[in-house]
mmJSON file of the N, C-alpha and C atoms, coordinates in Angstrom:
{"data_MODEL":{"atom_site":{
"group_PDB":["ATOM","ATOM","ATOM","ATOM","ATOM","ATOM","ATOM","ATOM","ATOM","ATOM","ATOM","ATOM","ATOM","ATOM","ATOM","ATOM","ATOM","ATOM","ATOM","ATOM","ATOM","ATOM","ATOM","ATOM","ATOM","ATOM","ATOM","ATOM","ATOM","ATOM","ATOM","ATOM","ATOM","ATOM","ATOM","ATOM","ATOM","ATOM","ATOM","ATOM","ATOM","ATOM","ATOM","ATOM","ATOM","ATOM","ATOM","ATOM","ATOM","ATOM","ATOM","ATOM","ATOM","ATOM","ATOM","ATOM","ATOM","ATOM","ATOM","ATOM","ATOM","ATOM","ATOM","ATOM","ATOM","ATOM","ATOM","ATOM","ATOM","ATOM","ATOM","ATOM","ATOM","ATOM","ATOM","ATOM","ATOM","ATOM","ATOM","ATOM","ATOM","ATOM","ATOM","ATOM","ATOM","ATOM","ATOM","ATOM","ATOM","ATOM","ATOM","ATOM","ATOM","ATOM","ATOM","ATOM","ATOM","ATOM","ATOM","ATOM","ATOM","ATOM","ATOM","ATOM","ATOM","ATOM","ATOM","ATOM","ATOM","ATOM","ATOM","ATOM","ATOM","ATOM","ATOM","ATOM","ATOM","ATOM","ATOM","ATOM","ATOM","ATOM","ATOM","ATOM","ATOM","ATOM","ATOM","ATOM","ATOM","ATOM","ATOM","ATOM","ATOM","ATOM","ATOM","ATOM","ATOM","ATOM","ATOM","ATOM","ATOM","ATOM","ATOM","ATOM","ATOM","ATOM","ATOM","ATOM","ATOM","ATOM","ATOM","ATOM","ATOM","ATOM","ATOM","ATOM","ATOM","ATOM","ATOM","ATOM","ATOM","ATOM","ATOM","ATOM","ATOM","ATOM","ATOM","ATOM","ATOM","ATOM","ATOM","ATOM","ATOM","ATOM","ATOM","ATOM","ATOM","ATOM","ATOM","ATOM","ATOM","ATOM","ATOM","ATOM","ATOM","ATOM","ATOM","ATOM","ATOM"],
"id":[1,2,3,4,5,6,7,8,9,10,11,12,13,14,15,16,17,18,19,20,21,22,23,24,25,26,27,28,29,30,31,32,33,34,35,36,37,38,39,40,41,42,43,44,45,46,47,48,49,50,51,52,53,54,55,56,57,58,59,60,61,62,63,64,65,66,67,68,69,70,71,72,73,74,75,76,77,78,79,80,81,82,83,84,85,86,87,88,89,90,91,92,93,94,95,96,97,98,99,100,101,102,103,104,105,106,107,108,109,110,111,112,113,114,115,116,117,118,119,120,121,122,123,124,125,126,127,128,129,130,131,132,133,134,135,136,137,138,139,140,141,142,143,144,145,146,147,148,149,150,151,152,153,154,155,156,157,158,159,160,161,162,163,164,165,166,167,168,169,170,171,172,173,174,175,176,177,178,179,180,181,182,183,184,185,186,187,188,189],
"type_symbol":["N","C","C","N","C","C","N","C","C","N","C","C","N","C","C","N","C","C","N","C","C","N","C","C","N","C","C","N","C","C","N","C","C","N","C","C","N","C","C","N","C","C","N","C","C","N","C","C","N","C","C","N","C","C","N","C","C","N","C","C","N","C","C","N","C","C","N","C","C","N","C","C","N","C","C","N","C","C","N","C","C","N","C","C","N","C","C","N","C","C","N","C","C","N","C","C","N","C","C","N","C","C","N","C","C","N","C","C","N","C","C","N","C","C","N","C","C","N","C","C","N","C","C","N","C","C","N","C","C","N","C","C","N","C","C","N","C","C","N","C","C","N","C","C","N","C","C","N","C","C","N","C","C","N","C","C","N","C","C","N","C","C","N","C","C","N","C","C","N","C","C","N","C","C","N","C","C","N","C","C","N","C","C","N","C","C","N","C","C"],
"label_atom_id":["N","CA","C","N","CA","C","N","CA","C","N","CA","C","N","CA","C","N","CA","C","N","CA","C","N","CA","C","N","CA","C","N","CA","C","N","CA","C","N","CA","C","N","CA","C","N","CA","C","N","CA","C","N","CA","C","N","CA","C","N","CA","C","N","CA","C","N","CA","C","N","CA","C","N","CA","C","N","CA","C","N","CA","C","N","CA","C","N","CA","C","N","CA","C","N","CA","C","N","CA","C","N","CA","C","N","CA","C","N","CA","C","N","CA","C","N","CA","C","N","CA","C","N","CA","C","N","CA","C","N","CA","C","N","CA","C","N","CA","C","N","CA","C","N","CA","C","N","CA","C","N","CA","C","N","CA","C","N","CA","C","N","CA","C","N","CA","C","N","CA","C","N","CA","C","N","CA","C","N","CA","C","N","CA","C","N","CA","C","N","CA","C","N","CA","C","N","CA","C","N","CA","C","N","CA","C","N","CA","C","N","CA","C","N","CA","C","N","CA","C"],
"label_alt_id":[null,null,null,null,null,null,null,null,null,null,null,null,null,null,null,null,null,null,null,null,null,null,null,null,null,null,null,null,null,null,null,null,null,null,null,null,null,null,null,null,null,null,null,null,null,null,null,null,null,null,null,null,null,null,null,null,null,null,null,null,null,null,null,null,null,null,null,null,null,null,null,null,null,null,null,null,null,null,null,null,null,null,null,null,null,null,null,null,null,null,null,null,null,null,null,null,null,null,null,null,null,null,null,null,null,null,null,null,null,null,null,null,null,null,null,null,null,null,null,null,null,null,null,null,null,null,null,null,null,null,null,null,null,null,null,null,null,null,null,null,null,null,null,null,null,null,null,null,null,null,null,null,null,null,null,null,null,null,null,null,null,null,null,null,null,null,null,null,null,null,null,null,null,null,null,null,null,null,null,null,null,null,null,null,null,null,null,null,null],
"label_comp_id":["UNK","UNK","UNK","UNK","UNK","UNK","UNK","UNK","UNK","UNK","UNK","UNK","UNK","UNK","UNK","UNK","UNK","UNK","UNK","UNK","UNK","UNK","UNK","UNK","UNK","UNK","UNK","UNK","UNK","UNK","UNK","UNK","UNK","UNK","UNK","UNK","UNK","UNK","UNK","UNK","UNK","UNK","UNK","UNK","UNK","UNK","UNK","UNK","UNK","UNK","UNK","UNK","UNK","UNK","UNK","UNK","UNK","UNK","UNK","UNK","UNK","UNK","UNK","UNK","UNK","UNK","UNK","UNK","UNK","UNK","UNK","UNK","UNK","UNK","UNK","UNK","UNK","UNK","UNK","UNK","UNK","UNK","UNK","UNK","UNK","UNK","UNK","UNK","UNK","UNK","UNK","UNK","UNK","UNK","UNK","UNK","UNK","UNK","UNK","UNK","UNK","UNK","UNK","UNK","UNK","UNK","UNK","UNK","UNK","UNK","UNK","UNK","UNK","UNK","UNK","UNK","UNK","UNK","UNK","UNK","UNK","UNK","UNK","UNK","UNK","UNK","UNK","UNK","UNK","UNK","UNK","UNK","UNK","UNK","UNK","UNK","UNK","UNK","UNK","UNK","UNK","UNK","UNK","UNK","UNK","UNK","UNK","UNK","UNK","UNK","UNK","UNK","UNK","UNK","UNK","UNK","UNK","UNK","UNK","UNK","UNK","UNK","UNK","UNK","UNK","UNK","UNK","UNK","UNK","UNK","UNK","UNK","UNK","UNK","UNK","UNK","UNK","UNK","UNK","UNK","UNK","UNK","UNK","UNK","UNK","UNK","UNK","UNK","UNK"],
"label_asym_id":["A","A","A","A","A","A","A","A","A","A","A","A","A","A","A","A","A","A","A","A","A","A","A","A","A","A","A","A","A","A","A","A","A","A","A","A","A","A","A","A","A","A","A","A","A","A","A","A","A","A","A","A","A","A","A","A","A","A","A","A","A","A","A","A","A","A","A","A","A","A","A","A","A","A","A","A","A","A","A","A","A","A","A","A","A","A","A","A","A","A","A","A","A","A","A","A","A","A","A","A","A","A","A","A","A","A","A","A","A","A","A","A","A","A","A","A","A","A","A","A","A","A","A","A","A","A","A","A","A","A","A","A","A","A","A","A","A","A","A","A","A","A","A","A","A","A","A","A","A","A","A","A","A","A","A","A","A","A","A","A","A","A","A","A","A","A","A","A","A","A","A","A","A","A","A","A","A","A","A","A","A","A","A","A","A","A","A","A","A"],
"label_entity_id":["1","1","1","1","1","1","1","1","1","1","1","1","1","1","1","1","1","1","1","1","1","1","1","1","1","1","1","1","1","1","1","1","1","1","1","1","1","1","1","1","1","1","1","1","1","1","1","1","1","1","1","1","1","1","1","1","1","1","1","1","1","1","1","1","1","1","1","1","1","1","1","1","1","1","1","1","1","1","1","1","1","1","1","1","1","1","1","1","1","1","1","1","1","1","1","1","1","1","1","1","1","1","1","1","1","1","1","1","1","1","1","1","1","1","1","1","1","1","1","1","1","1","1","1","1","1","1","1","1","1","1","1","1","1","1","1","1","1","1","1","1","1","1","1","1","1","1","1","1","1","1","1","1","1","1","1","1","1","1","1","1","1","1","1","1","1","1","1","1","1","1","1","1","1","1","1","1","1","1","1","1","1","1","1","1","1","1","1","1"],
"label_seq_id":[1,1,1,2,2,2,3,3,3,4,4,4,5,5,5,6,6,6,7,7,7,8,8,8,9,9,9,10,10,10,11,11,11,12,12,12,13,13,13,14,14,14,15,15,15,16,16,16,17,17,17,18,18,18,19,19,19,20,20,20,21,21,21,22,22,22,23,23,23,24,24,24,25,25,25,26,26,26,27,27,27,28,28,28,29,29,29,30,30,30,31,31,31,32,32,32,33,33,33,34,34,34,35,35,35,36,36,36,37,37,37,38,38,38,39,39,39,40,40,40,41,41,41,42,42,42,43,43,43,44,44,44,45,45,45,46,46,46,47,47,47,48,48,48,49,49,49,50,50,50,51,51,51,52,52,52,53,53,53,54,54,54,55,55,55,56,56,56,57,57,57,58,58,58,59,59,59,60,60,60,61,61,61,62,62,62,63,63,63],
"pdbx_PDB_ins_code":[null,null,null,null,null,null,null,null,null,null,null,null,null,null,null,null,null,null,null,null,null,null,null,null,null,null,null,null,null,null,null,null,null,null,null,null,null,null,null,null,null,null,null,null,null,null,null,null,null,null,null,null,null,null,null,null,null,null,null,null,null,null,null,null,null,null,null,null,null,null,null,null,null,null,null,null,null,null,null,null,null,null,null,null,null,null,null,null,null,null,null,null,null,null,null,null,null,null,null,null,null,null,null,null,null,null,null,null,null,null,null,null,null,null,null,null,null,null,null,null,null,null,null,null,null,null,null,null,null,null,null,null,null,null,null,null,null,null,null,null,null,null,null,null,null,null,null,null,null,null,null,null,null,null,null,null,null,null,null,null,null,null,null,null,null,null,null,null,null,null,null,null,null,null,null,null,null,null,null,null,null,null,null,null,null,null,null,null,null],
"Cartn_x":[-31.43,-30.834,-30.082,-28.723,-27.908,-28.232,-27.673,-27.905,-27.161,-25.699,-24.944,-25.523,-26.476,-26.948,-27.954,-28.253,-29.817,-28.959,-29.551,-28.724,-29.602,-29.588,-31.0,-31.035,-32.39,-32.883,-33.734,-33.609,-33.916,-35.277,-36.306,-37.368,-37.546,-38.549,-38.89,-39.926,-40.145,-41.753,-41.678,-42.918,-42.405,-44.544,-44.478,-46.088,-46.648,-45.723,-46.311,-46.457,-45.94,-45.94,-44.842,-45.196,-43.961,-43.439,-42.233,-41.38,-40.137,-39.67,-38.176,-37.305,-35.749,-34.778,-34.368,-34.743,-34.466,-33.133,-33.177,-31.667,-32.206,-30.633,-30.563,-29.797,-29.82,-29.473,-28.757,-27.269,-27.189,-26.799,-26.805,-26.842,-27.74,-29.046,-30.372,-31.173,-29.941,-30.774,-32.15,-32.517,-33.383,-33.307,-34.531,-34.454,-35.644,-35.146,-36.245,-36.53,-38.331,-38.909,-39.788,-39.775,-40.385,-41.634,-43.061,-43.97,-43.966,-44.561,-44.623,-45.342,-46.484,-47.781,-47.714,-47.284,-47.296,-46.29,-45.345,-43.937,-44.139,-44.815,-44.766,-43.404,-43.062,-42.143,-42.522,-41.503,-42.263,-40.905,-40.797,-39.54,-40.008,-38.242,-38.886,-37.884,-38.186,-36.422,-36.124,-34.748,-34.62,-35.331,-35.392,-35.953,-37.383,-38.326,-39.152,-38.932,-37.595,-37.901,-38.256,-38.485,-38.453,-38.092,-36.934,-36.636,-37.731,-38.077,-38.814,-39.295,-38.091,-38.435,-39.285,-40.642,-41.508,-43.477,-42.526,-43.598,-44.011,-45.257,-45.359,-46.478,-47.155,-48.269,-48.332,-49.165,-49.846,-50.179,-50.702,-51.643,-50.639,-49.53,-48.197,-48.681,-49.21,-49.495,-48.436,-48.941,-48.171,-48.237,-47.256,-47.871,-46.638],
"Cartn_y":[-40.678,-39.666,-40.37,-39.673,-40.014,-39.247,-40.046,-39.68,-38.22,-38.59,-37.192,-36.121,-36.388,-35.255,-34.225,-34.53,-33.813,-32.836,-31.608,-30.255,-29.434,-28.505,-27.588,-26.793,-26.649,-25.568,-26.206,-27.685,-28.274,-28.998,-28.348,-28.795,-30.843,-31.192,-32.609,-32.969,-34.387,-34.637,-36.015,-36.47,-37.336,-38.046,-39.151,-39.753,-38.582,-38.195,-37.145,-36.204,-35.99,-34.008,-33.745,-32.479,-31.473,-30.434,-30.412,-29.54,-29.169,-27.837,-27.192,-28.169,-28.877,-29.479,-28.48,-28.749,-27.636,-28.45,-29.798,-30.117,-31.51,-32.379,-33.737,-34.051,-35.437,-36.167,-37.274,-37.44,-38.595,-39.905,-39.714,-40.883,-41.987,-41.196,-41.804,-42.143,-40.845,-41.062,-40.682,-39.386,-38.659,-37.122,-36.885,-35.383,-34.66,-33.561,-32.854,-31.802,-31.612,-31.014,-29.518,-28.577,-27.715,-27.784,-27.455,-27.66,-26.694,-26.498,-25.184,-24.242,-25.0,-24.206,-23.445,-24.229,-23.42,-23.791,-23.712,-23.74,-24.636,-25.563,-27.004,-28.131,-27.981,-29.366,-30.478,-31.66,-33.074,-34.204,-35.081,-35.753,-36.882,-37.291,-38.209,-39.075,-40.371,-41.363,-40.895,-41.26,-40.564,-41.89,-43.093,-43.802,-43.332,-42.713,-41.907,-40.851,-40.342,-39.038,-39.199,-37.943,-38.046,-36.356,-35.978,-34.766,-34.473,-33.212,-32.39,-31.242,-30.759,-29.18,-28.691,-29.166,-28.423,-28.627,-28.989,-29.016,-27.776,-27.122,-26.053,-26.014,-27.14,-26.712,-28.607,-28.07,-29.469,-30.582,-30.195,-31.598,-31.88,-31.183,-31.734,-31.733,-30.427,-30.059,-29.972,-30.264,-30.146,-29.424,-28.545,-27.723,-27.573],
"Cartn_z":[-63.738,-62.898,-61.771,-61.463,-60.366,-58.972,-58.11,-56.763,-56.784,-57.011,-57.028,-58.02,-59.054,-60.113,-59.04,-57.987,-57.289,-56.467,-57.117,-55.934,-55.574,-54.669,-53.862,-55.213,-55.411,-56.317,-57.522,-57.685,-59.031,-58.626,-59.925,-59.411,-59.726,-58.905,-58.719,-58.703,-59.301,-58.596,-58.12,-57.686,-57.334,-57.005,-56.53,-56.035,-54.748,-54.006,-52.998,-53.252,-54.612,-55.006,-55.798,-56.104,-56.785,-56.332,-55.979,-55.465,-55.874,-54.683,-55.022,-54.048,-54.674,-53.423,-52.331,-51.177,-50.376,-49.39,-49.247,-48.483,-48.917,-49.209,-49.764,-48.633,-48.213,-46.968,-47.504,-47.722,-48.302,-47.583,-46.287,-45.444,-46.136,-45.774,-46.145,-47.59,-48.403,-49.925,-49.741,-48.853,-48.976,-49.27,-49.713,-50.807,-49.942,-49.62,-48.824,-49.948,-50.521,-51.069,-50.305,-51.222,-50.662,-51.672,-51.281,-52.28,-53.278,-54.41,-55.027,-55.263,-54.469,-54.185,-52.557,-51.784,-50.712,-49.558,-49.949,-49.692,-48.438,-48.095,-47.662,-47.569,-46.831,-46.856,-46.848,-47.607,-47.466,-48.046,-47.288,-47.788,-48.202,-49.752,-50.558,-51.046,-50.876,-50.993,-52.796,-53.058,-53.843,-54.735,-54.839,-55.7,-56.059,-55.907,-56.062,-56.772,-56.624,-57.182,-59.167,-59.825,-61.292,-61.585,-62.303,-62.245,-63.59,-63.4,-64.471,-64.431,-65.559,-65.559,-65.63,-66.068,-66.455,-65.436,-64.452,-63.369,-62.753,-62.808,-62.268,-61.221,-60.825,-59.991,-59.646,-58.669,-57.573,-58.566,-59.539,-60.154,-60.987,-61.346,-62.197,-63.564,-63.547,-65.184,-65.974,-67.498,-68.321,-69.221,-69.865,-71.048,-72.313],
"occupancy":[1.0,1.0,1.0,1.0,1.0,1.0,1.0,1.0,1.0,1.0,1.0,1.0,1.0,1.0,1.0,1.0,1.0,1.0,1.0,1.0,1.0,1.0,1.0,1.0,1.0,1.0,1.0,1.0,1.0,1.0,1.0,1.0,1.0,1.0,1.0,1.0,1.0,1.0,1.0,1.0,1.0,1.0,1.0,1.0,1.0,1.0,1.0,1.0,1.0,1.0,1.0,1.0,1.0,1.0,1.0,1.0,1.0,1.0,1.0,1.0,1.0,1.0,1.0,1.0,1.0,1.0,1.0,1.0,1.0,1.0,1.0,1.0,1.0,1.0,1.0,1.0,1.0,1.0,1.0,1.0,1.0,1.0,1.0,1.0,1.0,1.0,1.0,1.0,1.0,1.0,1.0,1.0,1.0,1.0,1.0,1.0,1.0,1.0,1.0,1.0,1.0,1.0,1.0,1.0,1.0,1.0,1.0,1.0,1.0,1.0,1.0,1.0,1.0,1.0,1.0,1.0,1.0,1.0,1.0,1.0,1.0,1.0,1.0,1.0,1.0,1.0,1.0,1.0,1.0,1.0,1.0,1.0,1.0,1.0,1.0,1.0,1.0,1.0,1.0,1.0,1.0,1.0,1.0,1.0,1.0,1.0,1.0,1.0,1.0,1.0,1.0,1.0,1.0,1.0,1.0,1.0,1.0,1.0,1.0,1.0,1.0,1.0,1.0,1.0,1.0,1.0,1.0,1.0,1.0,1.0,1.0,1.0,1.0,1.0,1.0,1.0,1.0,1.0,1.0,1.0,1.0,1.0,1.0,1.0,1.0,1.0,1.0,1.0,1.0],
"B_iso_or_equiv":[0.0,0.0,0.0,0.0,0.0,0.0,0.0,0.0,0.0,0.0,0.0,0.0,0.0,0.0,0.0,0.0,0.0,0.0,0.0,0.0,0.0,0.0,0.0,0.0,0.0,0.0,0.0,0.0,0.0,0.0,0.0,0.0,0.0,0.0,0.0,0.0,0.0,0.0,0.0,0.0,0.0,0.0,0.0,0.0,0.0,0.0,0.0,0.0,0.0,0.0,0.0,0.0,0.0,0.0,0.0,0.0,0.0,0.0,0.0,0.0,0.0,0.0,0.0,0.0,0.0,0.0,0.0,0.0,0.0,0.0,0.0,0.0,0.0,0.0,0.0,0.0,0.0,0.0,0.0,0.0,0.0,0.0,0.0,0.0,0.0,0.0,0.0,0.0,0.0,0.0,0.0,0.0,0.0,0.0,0.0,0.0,0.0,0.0,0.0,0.0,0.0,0.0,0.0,0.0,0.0,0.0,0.0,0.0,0.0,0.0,0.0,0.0,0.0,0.0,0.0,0.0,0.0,0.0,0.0,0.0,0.0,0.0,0.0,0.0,0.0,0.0,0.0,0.0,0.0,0.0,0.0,0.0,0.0,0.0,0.0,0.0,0.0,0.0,0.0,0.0,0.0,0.0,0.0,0.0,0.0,0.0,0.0,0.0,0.0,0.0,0.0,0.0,0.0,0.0,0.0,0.0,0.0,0.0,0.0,0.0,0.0,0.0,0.0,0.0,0.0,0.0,0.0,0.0,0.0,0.0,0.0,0.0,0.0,0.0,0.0,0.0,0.0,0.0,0.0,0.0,0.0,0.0,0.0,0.0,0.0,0.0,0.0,0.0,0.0],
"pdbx_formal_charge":[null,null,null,null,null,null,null,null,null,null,null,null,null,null,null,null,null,null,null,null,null,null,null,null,null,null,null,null,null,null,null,null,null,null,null,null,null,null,null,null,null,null,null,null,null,null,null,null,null,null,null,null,null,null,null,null,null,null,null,null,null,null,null,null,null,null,null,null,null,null,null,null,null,null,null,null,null,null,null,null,null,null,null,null,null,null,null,null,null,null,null,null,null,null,null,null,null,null,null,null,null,null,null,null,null,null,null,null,null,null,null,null,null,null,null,null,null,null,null,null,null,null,null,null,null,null,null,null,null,null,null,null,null,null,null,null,null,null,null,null,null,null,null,null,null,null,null,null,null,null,null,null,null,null,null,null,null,null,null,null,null,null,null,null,null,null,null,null,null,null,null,null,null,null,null,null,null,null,null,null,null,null,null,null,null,null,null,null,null],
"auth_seq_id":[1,1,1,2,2,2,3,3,3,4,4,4,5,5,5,6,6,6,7,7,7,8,8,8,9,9,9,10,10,10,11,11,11,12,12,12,13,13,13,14,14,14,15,15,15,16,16,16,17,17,17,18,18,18,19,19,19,20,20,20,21,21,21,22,22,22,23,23,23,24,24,24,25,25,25,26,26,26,27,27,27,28,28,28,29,29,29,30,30,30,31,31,31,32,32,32,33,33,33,34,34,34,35,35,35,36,36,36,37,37,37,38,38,38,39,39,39,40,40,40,41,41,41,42,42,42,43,43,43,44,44,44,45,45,45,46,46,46,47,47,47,48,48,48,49,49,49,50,50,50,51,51,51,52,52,52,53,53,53,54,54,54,55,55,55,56,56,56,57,57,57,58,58,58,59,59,59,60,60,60,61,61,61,62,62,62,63,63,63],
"auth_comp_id":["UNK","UNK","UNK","UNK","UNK","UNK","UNK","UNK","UNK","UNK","UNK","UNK","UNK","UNK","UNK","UNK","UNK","UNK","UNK","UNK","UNK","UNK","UNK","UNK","UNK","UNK","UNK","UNK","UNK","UNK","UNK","UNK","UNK","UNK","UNK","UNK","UNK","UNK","UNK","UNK","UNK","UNK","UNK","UNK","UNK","UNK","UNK","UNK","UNK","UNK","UNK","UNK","UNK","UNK","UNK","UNK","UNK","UNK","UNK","UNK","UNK","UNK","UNK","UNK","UNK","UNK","UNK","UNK","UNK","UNK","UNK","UNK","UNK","UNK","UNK","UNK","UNK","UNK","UNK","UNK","UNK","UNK","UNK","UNK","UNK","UNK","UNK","UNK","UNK","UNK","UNK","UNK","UNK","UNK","UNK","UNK","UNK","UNK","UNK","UNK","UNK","UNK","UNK","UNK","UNK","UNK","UNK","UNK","UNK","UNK","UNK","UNK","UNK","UNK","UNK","UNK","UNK","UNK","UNK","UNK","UNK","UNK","UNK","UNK","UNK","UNK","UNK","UNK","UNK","UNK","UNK","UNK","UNK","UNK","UNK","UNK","UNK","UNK","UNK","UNK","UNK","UNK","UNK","UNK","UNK","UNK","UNK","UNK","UNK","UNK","UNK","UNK","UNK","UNK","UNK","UNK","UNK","UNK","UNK","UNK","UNK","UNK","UNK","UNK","UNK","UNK","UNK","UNK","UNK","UNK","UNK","UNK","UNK","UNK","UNK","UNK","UNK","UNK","UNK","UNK","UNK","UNK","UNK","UNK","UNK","UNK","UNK","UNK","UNK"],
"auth_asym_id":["A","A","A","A","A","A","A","A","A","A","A","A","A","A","A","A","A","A","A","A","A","A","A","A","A","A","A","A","A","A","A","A","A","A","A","A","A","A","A","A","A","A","A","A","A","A","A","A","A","A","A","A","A","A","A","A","A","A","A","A","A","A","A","A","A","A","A","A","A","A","A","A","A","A","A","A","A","A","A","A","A","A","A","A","A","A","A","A","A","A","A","A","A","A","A","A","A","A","A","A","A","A","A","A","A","A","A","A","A","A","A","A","A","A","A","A","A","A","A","A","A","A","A","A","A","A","A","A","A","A","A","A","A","A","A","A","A","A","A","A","A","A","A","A","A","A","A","A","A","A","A","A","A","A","A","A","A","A","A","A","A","A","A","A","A","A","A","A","A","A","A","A","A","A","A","A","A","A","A","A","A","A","A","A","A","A","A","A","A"],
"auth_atom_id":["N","CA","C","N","CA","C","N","CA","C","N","CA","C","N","CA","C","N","CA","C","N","CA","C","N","CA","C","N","CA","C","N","CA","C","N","CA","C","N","CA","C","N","CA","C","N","CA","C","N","CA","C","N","CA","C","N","CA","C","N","CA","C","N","CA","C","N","CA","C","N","CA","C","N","CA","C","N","CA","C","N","CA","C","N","CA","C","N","CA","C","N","CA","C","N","CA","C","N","CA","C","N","CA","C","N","CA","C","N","CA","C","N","CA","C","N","CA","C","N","CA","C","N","CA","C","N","CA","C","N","CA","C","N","CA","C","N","CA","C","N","CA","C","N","CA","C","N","CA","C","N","CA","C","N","CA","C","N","CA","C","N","CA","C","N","CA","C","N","CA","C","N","CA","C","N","CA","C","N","CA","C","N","CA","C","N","CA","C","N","CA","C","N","CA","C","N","CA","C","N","CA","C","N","CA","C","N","CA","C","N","CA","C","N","CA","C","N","CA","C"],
"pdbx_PDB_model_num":[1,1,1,1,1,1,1,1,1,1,1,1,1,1,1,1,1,1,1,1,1,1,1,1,1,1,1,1,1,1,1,1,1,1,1,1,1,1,1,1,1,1,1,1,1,1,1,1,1,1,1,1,1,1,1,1,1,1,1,1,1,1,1,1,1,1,1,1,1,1,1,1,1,1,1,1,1,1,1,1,1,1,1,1,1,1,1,1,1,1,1,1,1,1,1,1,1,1,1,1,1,1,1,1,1,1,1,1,1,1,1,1,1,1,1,1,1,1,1,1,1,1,1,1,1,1,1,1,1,1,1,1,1,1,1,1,1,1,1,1,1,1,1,1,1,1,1,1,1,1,1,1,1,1,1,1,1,1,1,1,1,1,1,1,1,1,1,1,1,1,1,1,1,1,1,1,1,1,1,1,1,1,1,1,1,1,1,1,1]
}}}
């Protein structure tokens, strides 16, 4: 995944969590996450990030 591919709305996960992009910073090449459990913010360099659709909860279940 590219830096320019990450836009608000696409879910993410990442070692701190899984979240919605709520604002990308590209000075910094940081991705601000909203949680998806409880709409938590938490920011995450984008080298961390891992896009995946199919994240739906905290423990980053899979089904």
């Amino acid at each position: 995944m590219e830096f320019q591919d990450i836009h608000i709305g696409m879910m993410c996960g990442s070692k701190k969590g899984s979240g919605t992009v709520t604002w990308i910073d590209g000075s910094t090449r940081t991705v601000y996450l909203s949680d998806v459990v409880n709409n938590n913010n938490f920011e995450v360099d984008f080298e961390d990030l891992m896009e995946d659709p199919q994240i739906h909860n905290q423990e980053d279940s899979y089904y």
